[in-house]
C-alpha positions as CSV (number, residue, x, y, z in Angstrom):
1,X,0.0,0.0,0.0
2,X,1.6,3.3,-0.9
3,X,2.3,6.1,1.4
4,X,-0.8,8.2,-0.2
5,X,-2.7,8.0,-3.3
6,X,-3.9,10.6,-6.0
7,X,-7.1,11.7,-4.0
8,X,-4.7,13.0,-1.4
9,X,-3.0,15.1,-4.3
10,X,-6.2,16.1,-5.5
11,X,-7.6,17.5,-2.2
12,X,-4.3,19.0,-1.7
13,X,-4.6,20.6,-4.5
14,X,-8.5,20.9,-4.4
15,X,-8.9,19.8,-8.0
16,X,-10.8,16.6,-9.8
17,X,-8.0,14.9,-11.7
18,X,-8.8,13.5,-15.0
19,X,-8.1,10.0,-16.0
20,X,-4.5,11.1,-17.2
21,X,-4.1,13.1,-14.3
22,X,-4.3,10.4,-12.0
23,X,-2.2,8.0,-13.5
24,X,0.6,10.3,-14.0
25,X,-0.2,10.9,-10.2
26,X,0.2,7.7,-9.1
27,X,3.5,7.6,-11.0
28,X,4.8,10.7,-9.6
29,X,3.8,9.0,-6.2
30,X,5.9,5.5,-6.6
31,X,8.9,7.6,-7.8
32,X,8.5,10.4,-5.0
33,X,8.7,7.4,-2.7
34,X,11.4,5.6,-3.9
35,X,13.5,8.6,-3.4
36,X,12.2,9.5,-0.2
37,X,13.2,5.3,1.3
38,X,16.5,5.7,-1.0
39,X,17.4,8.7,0.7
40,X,16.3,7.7,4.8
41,X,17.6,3.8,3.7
42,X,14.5,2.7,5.4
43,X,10.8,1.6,4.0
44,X,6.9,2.2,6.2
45,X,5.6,-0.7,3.8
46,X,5.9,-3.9,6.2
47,X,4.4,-7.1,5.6
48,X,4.6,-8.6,8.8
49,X,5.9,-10.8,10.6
50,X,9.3,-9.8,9.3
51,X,12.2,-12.3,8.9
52,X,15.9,-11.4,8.8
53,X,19.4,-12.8,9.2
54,X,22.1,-11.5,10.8
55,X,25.7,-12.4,11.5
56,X,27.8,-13.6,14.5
57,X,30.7,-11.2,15.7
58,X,28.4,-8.5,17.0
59,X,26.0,-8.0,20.3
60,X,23.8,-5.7,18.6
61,X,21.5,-6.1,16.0
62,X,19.8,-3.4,13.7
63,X,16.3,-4.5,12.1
64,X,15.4,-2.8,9.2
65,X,11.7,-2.0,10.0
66,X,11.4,-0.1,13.2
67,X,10.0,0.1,16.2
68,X,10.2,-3.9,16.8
69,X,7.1,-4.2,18.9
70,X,7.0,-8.4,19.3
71,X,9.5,-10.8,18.9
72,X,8.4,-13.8,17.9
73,X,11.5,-15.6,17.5
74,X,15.5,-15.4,17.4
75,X,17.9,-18.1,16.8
76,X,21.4,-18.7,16.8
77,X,22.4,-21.6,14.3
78,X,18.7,-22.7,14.3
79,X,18.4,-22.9,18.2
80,X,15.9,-20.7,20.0
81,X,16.8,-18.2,22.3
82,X,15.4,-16.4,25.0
83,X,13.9,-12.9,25.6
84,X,15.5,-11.0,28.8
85,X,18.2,-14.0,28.8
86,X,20.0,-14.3,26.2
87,X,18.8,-11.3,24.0
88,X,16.7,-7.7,24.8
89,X,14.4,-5.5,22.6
90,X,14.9,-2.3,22.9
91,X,12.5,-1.3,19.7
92,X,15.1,0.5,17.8
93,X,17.3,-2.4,18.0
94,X,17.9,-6.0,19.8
95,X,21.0,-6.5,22.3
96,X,22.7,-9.7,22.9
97,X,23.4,-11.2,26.2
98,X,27.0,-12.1,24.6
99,X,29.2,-11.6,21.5
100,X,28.2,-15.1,19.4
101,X,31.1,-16.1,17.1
102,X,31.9,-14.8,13.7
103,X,29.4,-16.3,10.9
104,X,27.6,-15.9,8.1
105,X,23.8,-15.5,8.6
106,X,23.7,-17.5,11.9
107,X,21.0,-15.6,13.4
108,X,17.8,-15.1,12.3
109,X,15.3,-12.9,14.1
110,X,11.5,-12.8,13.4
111,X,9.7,-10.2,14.4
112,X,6.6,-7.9,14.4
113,X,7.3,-4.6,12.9
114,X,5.0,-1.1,14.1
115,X,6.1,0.8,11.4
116,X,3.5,3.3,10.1
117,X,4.4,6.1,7.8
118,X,4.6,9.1,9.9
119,X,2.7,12.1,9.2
120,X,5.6,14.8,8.2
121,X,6.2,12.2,5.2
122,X,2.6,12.1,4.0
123,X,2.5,15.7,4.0
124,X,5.5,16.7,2.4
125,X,5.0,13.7,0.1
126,X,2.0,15.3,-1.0
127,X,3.0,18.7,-1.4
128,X,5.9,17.6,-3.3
129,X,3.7,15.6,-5.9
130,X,1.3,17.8,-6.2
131,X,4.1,20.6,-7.2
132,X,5.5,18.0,-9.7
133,X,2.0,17.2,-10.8
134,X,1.3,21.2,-11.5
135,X,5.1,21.8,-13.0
136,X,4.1,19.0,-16.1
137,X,0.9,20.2,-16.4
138,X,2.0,23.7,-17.0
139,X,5.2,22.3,-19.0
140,X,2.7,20.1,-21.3
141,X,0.8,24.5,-22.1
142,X,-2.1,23.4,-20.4
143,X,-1.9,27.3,-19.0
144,X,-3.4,29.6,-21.1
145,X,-2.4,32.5,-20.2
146,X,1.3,33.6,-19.3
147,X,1.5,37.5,-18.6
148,X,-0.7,40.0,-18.6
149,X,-0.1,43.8,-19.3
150,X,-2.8,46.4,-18.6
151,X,-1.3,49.5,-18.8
152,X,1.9,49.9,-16.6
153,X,0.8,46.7,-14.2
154,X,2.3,43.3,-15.9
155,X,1.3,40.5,-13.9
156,X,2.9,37.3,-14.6
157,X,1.1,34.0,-14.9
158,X,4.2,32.1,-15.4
159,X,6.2,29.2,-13.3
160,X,6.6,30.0,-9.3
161,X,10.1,30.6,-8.3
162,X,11.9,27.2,-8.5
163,X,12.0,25.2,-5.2
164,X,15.9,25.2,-3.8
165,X,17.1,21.5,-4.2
166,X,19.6,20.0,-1.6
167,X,23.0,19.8,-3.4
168,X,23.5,16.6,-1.9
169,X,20.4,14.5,-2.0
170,X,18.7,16.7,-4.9
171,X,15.3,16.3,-3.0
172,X,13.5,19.7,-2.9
173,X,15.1,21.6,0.7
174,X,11.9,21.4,2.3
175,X,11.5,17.4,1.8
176,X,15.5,17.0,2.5
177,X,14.3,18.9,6.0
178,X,11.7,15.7,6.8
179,X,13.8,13.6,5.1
180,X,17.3,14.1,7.8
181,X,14.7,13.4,10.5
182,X,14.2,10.0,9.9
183,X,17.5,8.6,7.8
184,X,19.0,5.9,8.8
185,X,22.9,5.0,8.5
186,X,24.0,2.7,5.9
187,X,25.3,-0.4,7.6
């Protein structure tokens, strides 16, 4: 289920969207989000329960869909362990009572995910389509009218200032903003 969907964009922007409109929508939409997960190296969209391996050698371990509300299961090299023995949640990531030998992929951790999209994201999400959305609609000419001069007051129908971009993410400033709020490190 994606983050939002074109009704959002069209209450946002408190227009009906035609059949075209909506479809280019909903593309704008799975590319806007893409960027936005690229960029925090995280995703909202869990199917749960979630399943992941993780090597020996450490006494931490980082699951990528936070908070970690239940865990249903972690084993090292296929036998269970045990909650406040031998490992702890702490939501944002799972401790280790000790340091299990280096090894590929020996433990896996099941687990029940609460991760919901947070309401920043939506919003800026939908702003952010919704100025992509107008920008091709008014580079495709559907604007009529560009300037207009009545005596010596010109008023100018044209493009609004451009949005700053990031220099490092090229996400528009204010989405980098929401963005740096909920990035992740690369591991």
């Amino acid at each position: 289920m994606p983050y939002i969907n074109p009704e959002n964009v069209a209450d946002y922007l408190n227009v009906d969207l035609t059949f075209e409109g909506e479809a280019l929508s909903t593309d704008l939409i799975t590319g806007s989000i893409a960027q936005i997960e690229s960029a925090c190296n995280r995703t909202w969209t869990v199917t749960n329960p979630v399943t992941e391996s993780f090597d020996g050698g450490a006494s931490r371990l980082f699951p990528n869909s936070l908070p970690v509300t239940v865990i249903t299961s972690l084993t090292l090299d296929g036998a269970p362990m045990t909650a406040d023995t031998d490992f702890y949640n702490y939501r944002s990531f799972i401790r280790l009572a000790y340091i299990p030998a280096y090894g590929h992929q020996r433990l896996v951790l099941t687990y029940t995910s609460g991760a919901t999209v947070p309401e920043d994201v939506k919003r800026v999400l939908i702003r952010w389509v919704a100025e992509q959305l107008m920008q091709s609609t008014r580079e495709a000419g559907n604007e009529k009218v560009k300037r207009l001069t009545q005596g010596p007051v010109t008023i100018d129908y044209g493009l609004p200032p451009a949005t700053s971009m990031d220099p490092i993410s090229g996400l528009p400033s204010y989405v980098e903003e929401v963005v740096r709020r909920y990035r992740l490190s690369p591991m």
